[in-house]
Each structure stands twice: as structure tokens, then as C-alpha cells.
C-alpha positions in Angstrom: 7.5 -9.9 33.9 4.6 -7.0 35.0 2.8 -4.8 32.8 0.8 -1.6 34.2 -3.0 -1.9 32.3 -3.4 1.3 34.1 -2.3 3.2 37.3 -4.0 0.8 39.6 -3.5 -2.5 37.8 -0.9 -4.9 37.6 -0.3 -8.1 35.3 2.7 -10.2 35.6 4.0 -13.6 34.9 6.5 -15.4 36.4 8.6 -18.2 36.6 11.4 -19.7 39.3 12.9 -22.8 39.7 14.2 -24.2 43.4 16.2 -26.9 45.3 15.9 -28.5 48.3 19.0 -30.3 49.3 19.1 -34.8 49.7 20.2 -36.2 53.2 19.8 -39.1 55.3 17.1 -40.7 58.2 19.0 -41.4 60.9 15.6 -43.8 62.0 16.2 -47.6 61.6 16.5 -48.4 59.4 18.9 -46.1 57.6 17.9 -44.7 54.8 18.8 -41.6 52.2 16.8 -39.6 49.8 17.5 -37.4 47.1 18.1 -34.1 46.1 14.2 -32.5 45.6 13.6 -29.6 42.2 10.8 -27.6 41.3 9.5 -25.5 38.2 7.3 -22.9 39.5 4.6 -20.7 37.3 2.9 -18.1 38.0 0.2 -15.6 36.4 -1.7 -13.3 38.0 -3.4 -9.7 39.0 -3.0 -6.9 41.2 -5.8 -3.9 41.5 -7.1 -1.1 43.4 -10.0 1.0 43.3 -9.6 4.6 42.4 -10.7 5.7 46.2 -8.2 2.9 47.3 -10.8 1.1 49.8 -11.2 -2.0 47.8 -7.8 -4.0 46.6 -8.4 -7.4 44.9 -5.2 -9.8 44.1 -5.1 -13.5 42.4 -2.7 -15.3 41.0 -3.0 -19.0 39.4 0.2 -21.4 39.7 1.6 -24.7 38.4 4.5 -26.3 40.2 6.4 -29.4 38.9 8.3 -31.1 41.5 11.1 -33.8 40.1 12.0 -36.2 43.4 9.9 -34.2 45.9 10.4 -35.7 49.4 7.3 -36.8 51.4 8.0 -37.5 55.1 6.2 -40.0 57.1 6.0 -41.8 60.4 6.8 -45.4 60.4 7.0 -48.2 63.5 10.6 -50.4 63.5 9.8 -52.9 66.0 8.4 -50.7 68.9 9.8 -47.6 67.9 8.5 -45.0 66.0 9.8 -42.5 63.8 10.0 -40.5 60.6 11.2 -41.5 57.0 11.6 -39.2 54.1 10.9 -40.5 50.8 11.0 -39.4 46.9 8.1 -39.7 45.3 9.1 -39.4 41.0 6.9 -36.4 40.0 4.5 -34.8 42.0 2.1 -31.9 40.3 0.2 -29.4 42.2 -1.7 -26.2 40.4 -4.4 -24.0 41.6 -5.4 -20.5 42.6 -5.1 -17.5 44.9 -7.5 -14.6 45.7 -7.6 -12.2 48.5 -10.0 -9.2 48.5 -9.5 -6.3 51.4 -12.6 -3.7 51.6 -12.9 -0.3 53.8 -16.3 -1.0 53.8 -18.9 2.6 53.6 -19.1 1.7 57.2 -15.9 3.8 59.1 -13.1 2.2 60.5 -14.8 -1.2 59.5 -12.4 -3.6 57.5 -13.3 -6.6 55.5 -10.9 -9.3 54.4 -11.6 -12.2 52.0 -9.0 -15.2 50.5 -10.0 -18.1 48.7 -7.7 -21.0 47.5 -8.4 -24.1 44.9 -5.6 -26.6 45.1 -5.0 -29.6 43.0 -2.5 -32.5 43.8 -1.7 -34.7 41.5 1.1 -37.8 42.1 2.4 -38.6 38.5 4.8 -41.1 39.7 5.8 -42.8 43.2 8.1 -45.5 42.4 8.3 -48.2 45.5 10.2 -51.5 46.0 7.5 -54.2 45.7 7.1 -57.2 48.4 9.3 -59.5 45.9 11.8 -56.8 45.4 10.5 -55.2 41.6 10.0 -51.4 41.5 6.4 -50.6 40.8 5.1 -47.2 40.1 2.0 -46.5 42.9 1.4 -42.9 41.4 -2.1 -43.4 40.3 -3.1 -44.7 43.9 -1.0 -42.2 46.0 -2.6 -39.1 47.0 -1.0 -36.2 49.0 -2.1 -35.2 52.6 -2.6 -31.9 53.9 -3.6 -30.6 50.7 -7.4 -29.3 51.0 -9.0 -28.8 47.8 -10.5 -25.6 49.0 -9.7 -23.3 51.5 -11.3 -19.8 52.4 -10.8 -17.1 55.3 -13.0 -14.3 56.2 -11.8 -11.6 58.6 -14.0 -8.6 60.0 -12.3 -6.0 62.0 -13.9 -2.7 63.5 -11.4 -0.1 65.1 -12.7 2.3 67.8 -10.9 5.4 68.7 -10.3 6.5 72.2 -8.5 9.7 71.8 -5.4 10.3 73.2 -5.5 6.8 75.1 -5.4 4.8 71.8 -7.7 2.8 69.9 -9.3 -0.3 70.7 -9.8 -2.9 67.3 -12.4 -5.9 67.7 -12.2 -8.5 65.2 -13.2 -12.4 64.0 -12.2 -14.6 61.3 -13.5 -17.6 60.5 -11.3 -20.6 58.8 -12.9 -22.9 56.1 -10.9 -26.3 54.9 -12.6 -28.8 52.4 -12.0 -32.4 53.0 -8.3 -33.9 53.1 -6.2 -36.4 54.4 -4.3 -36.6 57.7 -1.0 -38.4 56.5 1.4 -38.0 53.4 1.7 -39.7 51.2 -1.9 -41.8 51.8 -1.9 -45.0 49.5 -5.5 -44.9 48.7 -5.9 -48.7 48.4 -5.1 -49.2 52.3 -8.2 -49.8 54.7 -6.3 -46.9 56.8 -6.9 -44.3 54.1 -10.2 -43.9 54.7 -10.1 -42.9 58.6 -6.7 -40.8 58.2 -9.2 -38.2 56.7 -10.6 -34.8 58.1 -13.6 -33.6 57.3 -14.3 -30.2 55.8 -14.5 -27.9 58.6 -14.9 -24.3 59.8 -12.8 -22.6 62.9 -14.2 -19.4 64.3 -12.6 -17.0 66.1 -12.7 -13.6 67.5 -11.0 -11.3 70.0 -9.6 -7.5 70.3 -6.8 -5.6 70.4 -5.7 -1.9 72.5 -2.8 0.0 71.4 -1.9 3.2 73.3 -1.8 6.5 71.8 1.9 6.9 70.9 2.0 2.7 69.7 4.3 1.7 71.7 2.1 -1.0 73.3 -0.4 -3.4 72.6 -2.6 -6.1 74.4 -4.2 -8.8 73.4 -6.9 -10.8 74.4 -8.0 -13.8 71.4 -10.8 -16.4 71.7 -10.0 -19.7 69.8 -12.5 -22.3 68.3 -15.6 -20.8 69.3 -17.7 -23.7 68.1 -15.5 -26.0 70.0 -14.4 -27.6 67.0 -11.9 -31.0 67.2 -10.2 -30.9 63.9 -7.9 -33.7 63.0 -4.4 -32.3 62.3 -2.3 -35.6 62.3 -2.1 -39.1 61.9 0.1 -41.8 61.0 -0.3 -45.8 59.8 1.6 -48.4 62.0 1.0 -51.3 60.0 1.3 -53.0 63.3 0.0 -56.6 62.1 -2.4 -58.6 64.4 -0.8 -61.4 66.2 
């Protein structure tokens, strides 16, 4: 549902439920998992300056997940592979903002985007060591979920005529803190190494396009600051013998 507050500016609200299908884990041992829903909510802005070089969208969101499945690895004897699991309700809420400028500067672009996330696992109900089901919601946490994230994008375009134009550019990647794993039970000794630290990537690189488009090359420099950024980690359990 939108509403125009003018000819540049857009409200809406919105709301949509989805479904992502059960199955089974082939992996020793066998296992199956359920059926995963989700209420999703949504409010948020859409605007543009009059001379149309400054646009500015956000939108806040609340999703409720009902059995939402977290995949992990695990180790059978000396095998390893990957188990999904339903965790009872899972919560996540936050907000979107992305800001593109023409800056007074011609042919100079700047992009901004910022994101606040928030994870929250209501309930995680596991079969305990003597066989009860316990609820581990209040010490499970989900991974790959940075609190904060940010992105800012510079691009400068250079016209060469009839030849084409020639567009240099660099971004650079913020991430707050988060873990490595999901779901991380919080009260494990591994929980607090299966963590990345908040970190920046940099990157930069340009882009020719021939006069009648038909053609582009590339040429892109990753991690400038040689960064080493944890993507992925798992928790054996392998006990010591």
C-alpha cells in the first residue's frame, strides 16, 4: 500500500508471507526437517530531489520465521557433512538506507547504503543428552548476521568521444562483528573463535565501453589493504582421546 506525499515521494507499507518447502539430509545420520514460514513487514520511503541528482530510499522490516531451517556442518565418525535443522521461532528486524548523489562535481557519482540488523532466536528446541527437549533459544545466536553493515561507492566517468568513455571507480565494504557458523550456541568454548571481526574491504578498478556499447572491459582490484576476512567455520566436536 503506497501513498504519493508529493511528485517525488513515496510512502508504502507492506506485508508478504512465504514458504520454504521440508526435506531430508541425506548425511549420516538421516535426518528430516520441516516445512520453514515467514511473516514479512515492511515500511518505508522513496525520494528524489527536484533536479533529480540526489535519490534517498529506506525501508525498516520485521520478519517472523515459524520453523526456520539453519544448516550446519557436523563430523559422523570421520566424515563430514551438512545438517539442516528447525529452530522454533527466529525474529530478525532492522533497516535499509541507500543514498545515490550526482555530486556538483560532473560525471562524478556517489553511492551510500547502510543496514542495522537484529537477530533474535525466540526458541530452538533440541533433544537433550538424556533424551528431554530443552529450549536453547536464549543461548543460540545466528551467524552471518552483522549488526551493521555500510558500503560507499565513488565512480568518475570520463568521456573519450566517439571511442567511448572510460569510468574509474572504488567502494569500500564495512561489516560489524559476527559469527562464522549458524546456529553458534553461545555457551560453547568454540563460540568465541568462530567470530569475525568488524572489518573494512576496499576496492577499486575501471571500466571502457566503446562508443556504440556494445563492448566493455574490465580491469578490478580486490582487497586493497590485503585484508583476510573469516567467511566460514564449522565446530567438530571432535573429543580428545
Amino acid at each position: 500500500l503506497g501513498h504519493d506525499f508529493g511528485e517525488r515521494t513515496l510512502g508504502y507499507v507492506g506485508y508478504a508471507a512465504g514458504y520454504k518447502a521440508g526435506g531430508f539430509d541425506t548425511f549420516r545420520p538421516f535426518t528430516q526437517f520441516d516445512p520453514e514460514k515467514v511473516g514479512s513487514y515492511t515500511v518505508g520511503l522513496k525520494t528524489t530531489t527536484p533536479d533529480d541528482r540526489l535519490r534517498w530510499n529506506t525501508e525498516a522490516f520485521y520478519n517472523n520465521y515459524t520453523n526456520k531451517q539453519l544448516s550446519t556442518e557436523v563430523l559422523v565418525g570421520d566424515t563430514i557433512g551438512r545438517v539442516t535443522r528447525n529452530a522454533g521461532q527466529v525474529r530478525t528486524y532492522g533497516i535499509d538506507s541507500d543514498l545515490a548523489w550526482l555530486t556538483p562535481i560532473e560525471r562524478l557519482r556517489l553511492g551510500l547504503t547502510a543496514g542495522y540488523l537484529k537477530s533474535d532466536v525466540v526458541h530452538f528446541y533440541q533433544t537433550g543428552t538424556t533424551g528431554e527437549v530443552v529450549d536453547t533459544g536464549s543461548t543460540t545466536r545466528l551467524g552471518f548476521s552483522p549488526e551493521w553493515t555500510a558500503a560507499l561507492d565513488l565512480s568518475y566517468r570520463i568521456p573519450l568521444g566517439a571511442s567511448g568513455d572510460l569510468t574509474l571507480d572504488g567502494n569500500v565494504y564495512y561489516r560489524s562483528r559476527s559469527y562464522t557458523d549458524s546456529p553458534i550456541d553461545t555457551t560453547s568454548v568454540a563460540a568465541s573463535v568462530e567470530v569475525q571481526k568488524a572489518n573494512a574491504i576496499s576496492n577499486a578498478g575501471f571500466t571502457y565501453r566503446t562508443g556504440d556499447q556494445h563492448l566493455h572491459v574490465a580491469l578490478k582490484f580486490l582487497t586493497l589493504t590485503d585484508n583476510r576476512v573469516l567467511t566460514n567455520t564449522f565446530n567438530a566436536a571432535v573429543a580428545s582421546t
